[in-house]
N, C-alpha and C positions, 0 to 999 in steps of 0.2 A: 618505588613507584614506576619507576621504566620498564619495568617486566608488565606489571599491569596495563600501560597505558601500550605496550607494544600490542599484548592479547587484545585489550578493545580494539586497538585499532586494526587486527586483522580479520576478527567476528564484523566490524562497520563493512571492511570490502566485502565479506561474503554477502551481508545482507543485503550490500550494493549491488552484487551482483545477480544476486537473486531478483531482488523487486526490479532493476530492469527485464529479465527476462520474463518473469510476470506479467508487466506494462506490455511489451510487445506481443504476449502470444493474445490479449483482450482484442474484444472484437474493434471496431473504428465504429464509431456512432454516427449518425448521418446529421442528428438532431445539434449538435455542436455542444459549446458550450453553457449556450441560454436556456436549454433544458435544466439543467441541474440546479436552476435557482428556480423556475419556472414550475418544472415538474410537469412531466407528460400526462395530461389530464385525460387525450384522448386513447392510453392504452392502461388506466386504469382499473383495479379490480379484473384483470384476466387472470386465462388460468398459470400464464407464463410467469405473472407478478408474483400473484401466491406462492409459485413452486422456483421462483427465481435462485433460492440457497439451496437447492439441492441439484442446480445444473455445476456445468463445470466451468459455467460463463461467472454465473453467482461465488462457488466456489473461488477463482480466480481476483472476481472482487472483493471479499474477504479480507485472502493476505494479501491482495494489494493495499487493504487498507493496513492492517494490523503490520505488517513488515514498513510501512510507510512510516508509523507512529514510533515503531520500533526503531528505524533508522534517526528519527527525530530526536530520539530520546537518548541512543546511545550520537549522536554527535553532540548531546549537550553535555554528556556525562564526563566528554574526551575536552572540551574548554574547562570543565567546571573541577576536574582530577587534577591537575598542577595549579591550583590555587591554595589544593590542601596541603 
């Protein structure tokens, strides 16, 4: 089990260090935080919205999100591997 749990734990730093670089290269939003429950109603239905996943802004949100979930996932995996 220590061979395994060394590997996860060195794929967790990489992914750490991946999604911060990720995070930082994203644009800074003006709108803050209260947009994202709110939702920007006044720039809805454009052409930017529509074609949002095929910029590199879209793209960058993405694995932001998917390496986020992936991080979440492999640091439960590294509590939940020494109980087995």
């Amino acid at each position: 089990m220590g061979i395994i749990a060394l590997i996860l734990a060195i794929v967790l730093l990489a992914i750490c260090l991946v999604l911060n670089v990720f995070i930082l290269l994203q644009k800074k939003r003006a709108s803050g935080l209260g947009a994202s429950f709110v939702g920007m109603s006044s720039q809805s239905g454009t052409y930017y919205d529509k074609n949002k996943g095929r910029t590199v802004e879209g793209k960058l949100e993405f694995w932001t999100k998917l390496l986020g979930a992936t991080f979440m996932l492999m640091c439960l995996a590294l509590n939940i591997l020494p109980m087995l």
